[in-house]
C-alpha positions in Angstrom: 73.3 151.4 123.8 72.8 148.8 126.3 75.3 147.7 128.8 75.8 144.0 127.0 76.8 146.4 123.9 79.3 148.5 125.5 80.9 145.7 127.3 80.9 143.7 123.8 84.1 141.0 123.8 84.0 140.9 128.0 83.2 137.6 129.6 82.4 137.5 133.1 83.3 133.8 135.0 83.0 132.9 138.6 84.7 130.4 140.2 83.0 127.1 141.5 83.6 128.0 145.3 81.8 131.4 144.3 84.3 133.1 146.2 86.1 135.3 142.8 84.8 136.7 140.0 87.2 137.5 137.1 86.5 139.0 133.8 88.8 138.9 130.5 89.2 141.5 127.5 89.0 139.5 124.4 88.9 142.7 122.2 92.2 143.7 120.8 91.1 147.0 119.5 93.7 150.4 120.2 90.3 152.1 121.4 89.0 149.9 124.4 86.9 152.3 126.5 85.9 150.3 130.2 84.0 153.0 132.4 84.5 151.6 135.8 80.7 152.1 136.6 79.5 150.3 133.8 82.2 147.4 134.6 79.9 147.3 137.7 77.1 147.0 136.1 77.7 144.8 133.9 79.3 142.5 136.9 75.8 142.7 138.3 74.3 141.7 135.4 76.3 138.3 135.9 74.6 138.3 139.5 78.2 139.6 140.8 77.0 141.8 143.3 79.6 141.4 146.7 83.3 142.0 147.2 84.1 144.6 144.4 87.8 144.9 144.4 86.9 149.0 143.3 91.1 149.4 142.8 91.7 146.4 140.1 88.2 147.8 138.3 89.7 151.6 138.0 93.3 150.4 137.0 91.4 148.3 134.2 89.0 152.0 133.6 92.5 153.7 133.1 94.5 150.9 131.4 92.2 148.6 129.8 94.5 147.4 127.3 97.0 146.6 129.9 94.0 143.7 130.7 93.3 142.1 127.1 93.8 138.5 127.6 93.7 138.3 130.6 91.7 136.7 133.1 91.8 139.6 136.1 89.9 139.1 139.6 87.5 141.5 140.1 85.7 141.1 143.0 86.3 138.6 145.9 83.9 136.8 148.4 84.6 136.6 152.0 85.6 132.7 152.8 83.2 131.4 155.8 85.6 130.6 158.9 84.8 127.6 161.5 84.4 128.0 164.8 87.4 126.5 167.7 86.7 123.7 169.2 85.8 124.1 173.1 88.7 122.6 175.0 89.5 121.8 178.8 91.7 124.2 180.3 94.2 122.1 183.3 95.3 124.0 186.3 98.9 121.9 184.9 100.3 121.2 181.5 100.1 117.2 181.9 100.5 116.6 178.4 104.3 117.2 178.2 106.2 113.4 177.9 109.0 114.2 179.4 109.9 116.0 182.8 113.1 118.3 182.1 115.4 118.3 184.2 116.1 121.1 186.6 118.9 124.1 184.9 120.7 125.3 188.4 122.3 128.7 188.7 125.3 128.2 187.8 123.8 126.9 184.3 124.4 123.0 185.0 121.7 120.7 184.4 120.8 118.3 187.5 119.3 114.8 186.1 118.8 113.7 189.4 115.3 116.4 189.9 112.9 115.1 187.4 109.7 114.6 189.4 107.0 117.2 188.6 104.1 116.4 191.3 100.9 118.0 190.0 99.9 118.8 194.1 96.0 119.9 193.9 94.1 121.0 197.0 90.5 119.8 198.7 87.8 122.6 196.7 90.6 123.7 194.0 89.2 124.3 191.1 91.5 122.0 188.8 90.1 122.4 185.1 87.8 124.4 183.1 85.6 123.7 180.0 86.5 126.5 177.7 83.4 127.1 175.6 83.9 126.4 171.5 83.3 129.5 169.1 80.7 130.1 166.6 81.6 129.9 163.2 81.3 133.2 160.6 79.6 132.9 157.9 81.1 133.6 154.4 79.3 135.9 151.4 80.0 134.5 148.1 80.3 137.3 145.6 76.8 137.1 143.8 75.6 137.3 147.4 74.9 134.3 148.9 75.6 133.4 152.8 78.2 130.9 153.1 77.5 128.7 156.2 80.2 128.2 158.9 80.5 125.3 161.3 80.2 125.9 165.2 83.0 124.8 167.5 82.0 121.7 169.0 82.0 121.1 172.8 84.8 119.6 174.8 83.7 116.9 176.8 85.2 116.2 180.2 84.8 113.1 181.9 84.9 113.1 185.6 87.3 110.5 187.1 87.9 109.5 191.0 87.8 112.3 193.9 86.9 115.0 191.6 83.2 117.3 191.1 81.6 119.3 188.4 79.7 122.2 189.2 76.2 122.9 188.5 76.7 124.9 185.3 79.2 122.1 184.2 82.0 124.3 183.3 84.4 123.7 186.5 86.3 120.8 188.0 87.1 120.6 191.5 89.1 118.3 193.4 87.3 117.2 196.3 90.6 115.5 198.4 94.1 116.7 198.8 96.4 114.6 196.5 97.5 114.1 192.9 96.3 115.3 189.5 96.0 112.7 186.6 94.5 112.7 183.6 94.1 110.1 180.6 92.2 111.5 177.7 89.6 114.2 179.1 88.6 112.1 182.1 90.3 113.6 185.2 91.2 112.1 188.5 92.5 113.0 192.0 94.3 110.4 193.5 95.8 110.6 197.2 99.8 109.9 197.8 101.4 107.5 199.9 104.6 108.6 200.7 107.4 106.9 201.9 110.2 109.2 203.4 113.3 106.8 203.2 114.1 103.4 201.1 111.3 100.7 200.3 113.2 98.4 202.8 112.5 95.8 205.2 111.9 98.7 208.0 108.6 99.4 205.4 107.8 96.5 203.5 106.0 95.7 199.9 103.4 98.4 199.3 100.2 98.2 197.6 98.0 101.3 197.6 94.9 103.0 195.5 96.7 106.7 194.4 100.2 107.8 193.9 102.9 106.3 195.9 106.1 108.6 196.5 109.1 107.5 197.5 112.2 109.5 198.6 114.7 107.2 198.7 115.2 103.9 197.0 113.3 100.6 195.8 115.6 97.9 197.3 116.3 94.4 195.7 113.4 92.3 196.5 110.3 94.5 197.1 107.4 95.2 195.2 105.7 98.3 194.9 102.2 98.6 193.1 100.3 101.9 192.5 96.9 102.4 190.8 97.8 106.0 190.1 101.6 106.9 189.9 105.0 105.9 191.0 107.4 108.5 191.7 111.3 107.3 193.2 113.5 110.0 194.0 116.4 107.7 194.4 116.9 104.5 192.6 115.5 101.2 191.3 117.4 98.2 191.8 116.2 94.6 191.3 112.6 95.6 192.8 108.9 95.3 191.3 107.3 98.6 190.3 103.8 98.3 188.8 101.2 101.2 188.1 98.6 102.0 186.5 100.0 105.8 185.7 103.5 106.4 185.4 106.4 105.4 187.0 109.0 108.7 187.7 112.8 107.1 188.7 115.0 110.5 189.3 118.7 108.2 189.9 118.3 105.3 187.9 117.1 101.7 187.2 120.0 99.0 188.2 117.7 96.1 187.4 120.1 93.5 188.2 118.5 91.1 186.1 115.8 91.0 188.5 111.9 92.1 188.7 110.4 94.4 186.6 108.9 97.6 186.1 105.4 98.1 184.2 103.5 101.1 183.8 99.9 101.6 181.8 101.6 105.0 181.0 104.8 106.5 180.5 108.5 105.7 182.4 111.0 108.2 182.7 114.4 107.6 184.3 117.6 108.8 184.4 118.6 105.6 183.1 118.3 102.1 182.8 121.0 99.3 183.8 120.0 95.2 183.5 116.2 95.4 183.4 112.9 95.0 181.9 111.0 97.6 181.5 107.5 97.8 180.3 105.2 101.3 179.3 101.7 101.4 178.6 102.8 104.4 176.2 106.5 106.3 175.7 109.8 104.8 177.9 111.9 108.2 178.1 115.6 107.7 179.4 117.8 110.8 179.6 121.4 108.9 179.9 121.6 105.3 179.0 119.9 102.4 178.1 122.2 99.1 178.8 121.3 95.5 178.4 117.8 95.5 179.1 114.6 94.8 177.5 112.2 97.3 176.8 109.2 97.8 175.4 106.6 100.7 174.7 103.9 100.7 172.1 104.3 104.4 171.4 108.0 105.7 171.5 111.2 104.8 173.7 113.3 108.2 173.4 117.1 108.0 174.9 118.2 111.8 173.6 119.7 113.3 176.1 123.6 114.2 176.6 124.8 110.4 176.5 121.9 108.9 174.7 123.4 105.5 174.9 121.6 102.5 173.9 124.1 99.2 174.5 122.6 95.9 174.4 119.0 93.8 174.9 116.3 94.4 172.8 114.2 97.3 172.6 110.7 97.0 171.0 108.4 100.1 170.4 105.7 101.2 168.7 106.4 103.7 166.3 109.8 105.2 167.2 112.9 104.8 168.9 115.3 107.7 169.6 118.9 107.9 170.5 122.6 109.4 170.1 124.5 106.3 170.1 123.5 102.9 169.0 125.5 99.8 170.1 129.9 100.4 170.9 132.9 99.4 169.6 133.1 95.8 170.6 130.2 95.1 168.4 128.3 93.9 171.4 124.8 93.0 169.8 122.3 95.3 170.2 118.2 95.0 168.7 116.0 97.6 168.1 112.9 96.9 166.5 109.9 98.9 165.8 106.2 98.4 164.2 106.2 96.2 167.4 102.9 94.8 169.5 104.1 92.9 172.9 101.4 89.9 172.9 101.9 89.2 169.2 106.4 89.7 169.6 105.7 87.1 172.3 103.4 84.7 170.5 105.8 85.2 167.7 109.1 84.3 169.3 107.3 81.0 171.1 106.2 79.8 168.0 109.7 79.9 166.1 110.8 78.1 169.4 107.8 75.2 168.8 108.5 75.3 165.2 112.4 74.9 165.7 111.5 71.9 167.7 108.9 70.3 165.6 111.3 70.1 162.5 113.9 68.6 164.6 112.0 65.9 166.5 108.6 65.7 164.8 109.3 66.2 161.3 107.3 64.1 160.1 104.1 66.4 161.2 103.3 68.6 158.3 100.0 69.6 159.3 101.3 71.7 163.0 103.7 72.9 161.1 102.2 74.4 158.5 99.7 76.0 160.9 102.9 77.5 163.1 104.0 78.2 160.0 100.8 80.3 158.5 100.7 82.0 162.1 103.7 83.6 161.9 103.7 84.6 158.3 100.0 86.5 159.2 102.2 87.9 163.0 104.9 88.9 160.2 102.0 90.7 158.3 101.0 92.2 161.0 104.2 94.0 162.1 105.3 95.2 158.5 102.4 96.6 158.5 102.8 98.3 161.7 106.4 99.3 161.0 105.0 101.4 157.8 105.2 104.6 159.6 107.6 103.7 161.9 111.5 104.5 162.5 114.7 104.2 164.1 116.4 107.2 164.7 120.1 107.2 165.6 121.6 111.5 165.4 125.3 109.8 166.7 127.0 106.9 165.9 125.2 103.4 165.3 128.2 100.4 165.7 128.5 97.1 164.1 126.5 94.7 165.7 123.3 96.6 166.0 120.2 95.0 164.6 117.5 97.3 162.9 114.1 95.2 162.7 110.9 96.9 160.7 108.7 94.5 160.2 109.7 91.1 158.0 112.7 92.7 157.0 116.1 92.8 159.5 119.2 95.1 158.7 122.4 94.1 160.6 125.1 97.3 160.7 128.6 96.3 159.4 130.2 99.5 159.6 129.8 102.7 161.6 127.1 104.5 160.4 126.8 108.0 161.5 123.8 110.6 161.5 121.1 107.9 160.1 117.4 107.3 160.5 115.5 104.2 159.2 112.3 103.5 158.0 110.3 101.0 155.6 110.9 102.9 151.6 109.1 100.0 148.9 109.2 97.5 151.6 112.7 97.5 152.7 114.5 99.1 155.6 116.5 102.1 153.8 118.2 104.6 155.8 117.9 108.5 155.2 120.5 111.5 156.8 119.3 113.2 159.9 119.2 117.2 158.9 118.1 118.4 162.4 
């Protein structure tokens, strides 16, 4: 008797991935007989040839009836695996967002110590390109190679004061000074530092690299950097601008005064009557009071106090707190889904508008087109706010205004442990369960 005979009512099936082959019992006879061998080789006359799972075929040789019916895997394929990407390995973590601050001895946590300088050396070797891994290749179960992807390679890019060797695997910094890196392109930059207050005793400062200051940033002086700003001590009504980020251990008093701009991220202690502009994420670890900020990615006040009173804060894609607004209802706008050029554009052509329909009314035409500009700005932002949200895990006060894109929610009540984002177009709120 041939094998198709004795295996009479058993179908054989692969799976489209090739990766599992099963077989079902259709008979229903009291006297099945499956000899595990001839399971086999009747398996291999389907072209099932790999990945015999040899326990499921004896337990079906001992207990075949157990198996009627059913559709039981019988051998199994080995799934190909991609190779890792290749990566660049930093002498320093610079992707973290946030500097924590420093946990003393005695277990208290000192705000005032948040400046993490990455300090590199003249011929340190400062990153490494890790290579990426070959993929394995996979065997489907009537045999067949299953290809695998290869890794690919990580690219570095080689910024200012900094050397790749000749196999093009090491970076070395060729000055004493500063790491920084944005994307895979890595930089040395050189420090100025100033070892008291930006006064009159040292003037405005302008300089290519980090600028480090131990003391404070007086009222009236302006401090640019095309690599990073770092202030031990405070900020008061002064002009910071950098190209990196700007570091401000004690605080920004702003004073309704100057500015402070980064193309990266600001960090501060916390922020007091000023404007504040990131290139990427504002982190406050205290307060934010009556100021005006704006950061296309995230502006995060989570710390202990996590107070946000007052002004308007624009971001991105998220804003963070503990608190939102106080008990005297003192107005308070936080908006997200936000770009700066376009919030600007917007709010000056409301203003143009306002006046056009007060003193011009008669011209239809401009105000139409104002009209049909911010309608497509309003597009734009809702849009943009999609994904976005408001997080508050405290209290958020009457008087706070919630802005997502076209739509505005104004709190009425204390609302407590809430989060808000765009649900079918309108701002809905949802619990906070971490």
């Amino acid at each position: 008797m041939d094998i198709a005979s004795k295996m009479e009512g058993i179908v054989v099936s692969i799976s489209d991935d090739k990766l599992g082959a099963f077989v079902t019992i259709n008979r229903r006879s009291d006297n099945i007989v499956v000899k595990a061998r001839e399971l086999k080789e009747y398996l291999e006359s389907h072209s099932v040839i790999f990945g015999f799972l040899d326990d499921i075929i004896r337990a079906i040789e001992e207990n075949p009836q157990k198996f009627v019916g059913q559709k039981t895997l019988v051998a199994q394929g080995r799934s190909p695996v991609d190779g890792k990407d290749g990566f660049i390995e930093y002498v320093y973590d610079l992707s973290k967002k946030e500097n924590k601050p420093v946990e003393m001895e005695n277990g208290r946590v000192n705000y005032k110590e948040l400046i993490a300088i990455h300090n590199v050396s003249r011929g340190q070797r400062i990153a490494t390109k890790m290579p990426p891994e070959r993929g394995v290749t996979g065997t489907a179960v009537d045999g067949t190679v299953l290809p695998a992807k290869d890794g690919k390679e990580a690219r570095v890019l080689i910024g200012k004061n900094v050397v790749l060797d000749a196999e093009k695997e090491n970076v070395y910094s060729l000055i004493d000074g500063v790491m920084s890196r944005q994307g895979n392109k890595i930089s040395v930059f050189p420090i100025y530092e100033v070892n008291g207050d930006v006064d009159y005793s040292v003037g405005n400062i302008s300089f290519i690299g980090t600028v480090i200051v131990r003391g404070n940033v007086l009222t009236g002086f302006r401090v640019v950097a095309s690599g990073d700003i770092q202030v031990y001590g405070s900020v008061e009504g002064a002009e910071l601008e950098a190209e990196g980020d700007i570091t401000v251990s004690h605080g920004i008093l702003g004073q309704h005064k100057g500015y402070i701009k980064a193309g990266g991220s600001i960090t501060s202690s916390f922020i007091q009557d000023a404007k504040v502009t990131a290139g990427k994420d504002c982190i406050v670890l205290q307060s934010i009071l009556h100021s005006e900020i704006y950061a296309p990615h995230e502006i995060i006040c989570s710390g202990k106090k996590g107070l946000i009173v007052g002004g308007t804060l624009l971001a991105g894609h998220k804003i963070e707190c503990r608190t939102l607004g106080n008990m005297m209802a003192q107005e308070t706008h936080v908006e997200v889904g936000v770009v700066k050029e376009l919030w600007l554009e917007l709010r000056e052509l409301r203003e143009k508008l306002r006046y056009l329909i007060a003193y011009k009314p008669k011209d239809k035409g401009e105000q139409q087109a104002i009209h049909d500009r911010i309608m497509e700005i309003d597009h734009i932002f809702h849009e943009e706010a999609t994904n976005a949200k408001i997080v508050c895990k405290g209290m958020i006060f009457p008087g706070t205004h919630i802005v997502m894109g076209k739509q505005t929610y104004i709190a009425r009540d204390v609302i407590q442990n809430m989060y808000f984002r765009l649900a079918d177009g309108e701002i809905t709120m949802f619990p906070n369960f971490h």
